[in-house]
ROPA-446490 format. One record per residue (C-alpha): residue in one letter; x, y, z. Coordinates in steps of 0.1 Angstrom, whole numbers, plus 5000, padded with zeros to 4 digits. Example, Ala and Ser with C-alpha at 12.3 -4.5 7.8 and 13.67 -1.06 7.14 Angstrom:
<sites>
   residu      u      v      w
        A   5123   4955   5078
        S   5137   4989   5071
</sites>
This chain:
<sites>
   residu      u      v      w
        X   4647   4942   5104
        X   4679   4958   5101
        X   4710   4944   5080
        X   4737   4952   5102
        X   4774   4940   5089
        X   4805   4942   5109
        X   4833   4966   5093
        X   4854   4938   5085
        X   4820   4928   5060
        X   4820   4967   5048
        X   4858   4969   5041
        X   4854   4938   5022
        X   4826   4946   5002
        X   4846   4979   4991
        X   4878   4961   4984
        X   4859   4937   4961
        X   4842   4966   4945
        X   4872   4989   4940
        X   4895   4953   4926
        X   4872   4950   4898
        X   4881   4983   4884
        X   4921   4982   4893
        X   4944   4958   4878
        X   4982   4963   4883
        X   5002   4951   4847
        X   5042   4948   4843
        X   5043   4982   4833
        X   5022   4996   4860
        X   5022   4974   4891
        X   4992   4980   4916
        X   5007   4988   4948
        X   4984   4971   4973
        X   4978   4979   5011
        X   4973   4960   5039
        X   4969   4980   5076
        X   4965   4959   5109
        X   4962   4978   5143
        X   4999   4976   5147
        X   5016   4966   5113
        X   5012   4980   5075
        X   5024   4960   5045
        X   5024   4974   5009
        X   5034   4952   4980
        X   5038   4959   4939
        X   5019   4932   4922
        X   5017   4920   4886
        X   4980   4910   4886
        X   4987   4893   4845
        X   5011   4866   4858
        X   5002   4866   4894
        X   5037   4880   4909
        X   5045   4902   4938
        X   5072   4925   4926
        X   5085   4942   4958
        X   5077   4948   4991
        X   5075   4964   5023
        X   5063   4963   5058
        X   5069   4978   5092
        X   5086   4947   5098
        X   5113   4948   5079
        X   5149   4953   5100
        X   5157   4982   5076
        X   5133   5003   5091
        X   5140   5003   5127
        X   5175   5022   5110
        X   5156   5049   5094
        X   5132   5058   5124
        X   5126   5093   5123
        X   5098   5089   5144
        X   5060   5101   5143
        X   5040   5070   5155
        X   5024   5050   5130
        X   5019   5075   5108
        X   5055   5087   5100
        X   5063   5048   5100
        X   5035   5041   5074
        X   5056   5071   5055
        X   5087   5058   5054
        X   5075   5022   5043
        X   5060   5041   5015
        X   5093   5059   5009
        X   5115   5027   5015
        X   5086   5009   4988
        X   5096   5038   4962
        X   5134   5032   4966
        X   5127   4991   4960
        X   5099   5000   4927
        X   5129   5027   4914
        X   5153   4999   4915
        X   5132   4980   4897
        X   5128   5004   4871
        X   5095   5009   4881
        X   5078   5046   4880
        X   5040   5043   4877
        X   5017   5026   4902
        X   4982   5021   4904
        X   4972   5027   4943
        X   4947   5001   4959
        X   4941   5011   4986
        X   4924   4979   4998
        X   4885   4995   5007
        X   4906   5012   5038
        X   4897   5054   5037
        X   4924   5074   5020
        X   4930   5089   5050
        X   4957   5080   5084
        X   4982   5061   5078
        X   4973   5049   5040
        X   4979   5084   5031
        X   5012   5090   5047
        X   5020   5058   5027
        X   5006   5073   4995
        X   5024   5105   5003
        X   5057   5087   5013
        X   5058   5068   4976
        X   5052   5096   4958
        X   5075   5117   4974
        X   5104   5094   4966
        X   5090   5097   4927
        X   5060   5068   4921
        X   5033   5083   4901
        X   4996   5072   4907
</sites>
């Protein structure tokens, strides 16, 4: 018989497997993606007191200002940029990227490409 699990069950499995080896400190937050079919959300969190340092989404009204276009992708690019500016302000300069069992790849990239190109390390 075969064990067939949905890709929801898959993702999850990975994002479980991956969180046991990543854990985001004061120092060096784990910057934490979430991508829905329309929306994606990235957040710093302090997994040692259990805080959510910044954030930012494709929700956010300062976005719909800086629309340079692209479709999702260049939008998933500038949440990552606008993320950067937030973490910068923070004083904030290292990361550790989760991405969340999603593949590097699409729209989690451009955000990963967008952070580091406003000056987050991973």
């Amino acid at each position: 018989m075969l064990n067939r699990t949905s890709r929801r069950e898959q993702r999850e499995r990975r994002r479980i497997r991956v969180r046991k080896k990543i854990a985001g400190t004061a120092g060096c937050p784990r910057l934490n993606v979430f991508r829905s079919t329309r929306h994606i959300y990235a957040q710093l969190v302090d997994d040692e007191s259990g805080v959510t340092l910044c954030a930012a989404s494709t929700l956010l009204p300062e976005l719909k200002e800086r629309q340079g276009g692209g479709g999702k992708i260049g939008t998933a690019r500038t949440v990552g940029e606008m993320l950067a500016e937030k973490a910068k302000s923070l004083g904030i300069e290292r990361v550790v990227f989760d991405r969340a069992g999603y593949l590097y790849h699409g729209r989690v990239k451009a955000l990963a490409e967008g952070a580091r190109a406003k000056g987050l390390e991973f």
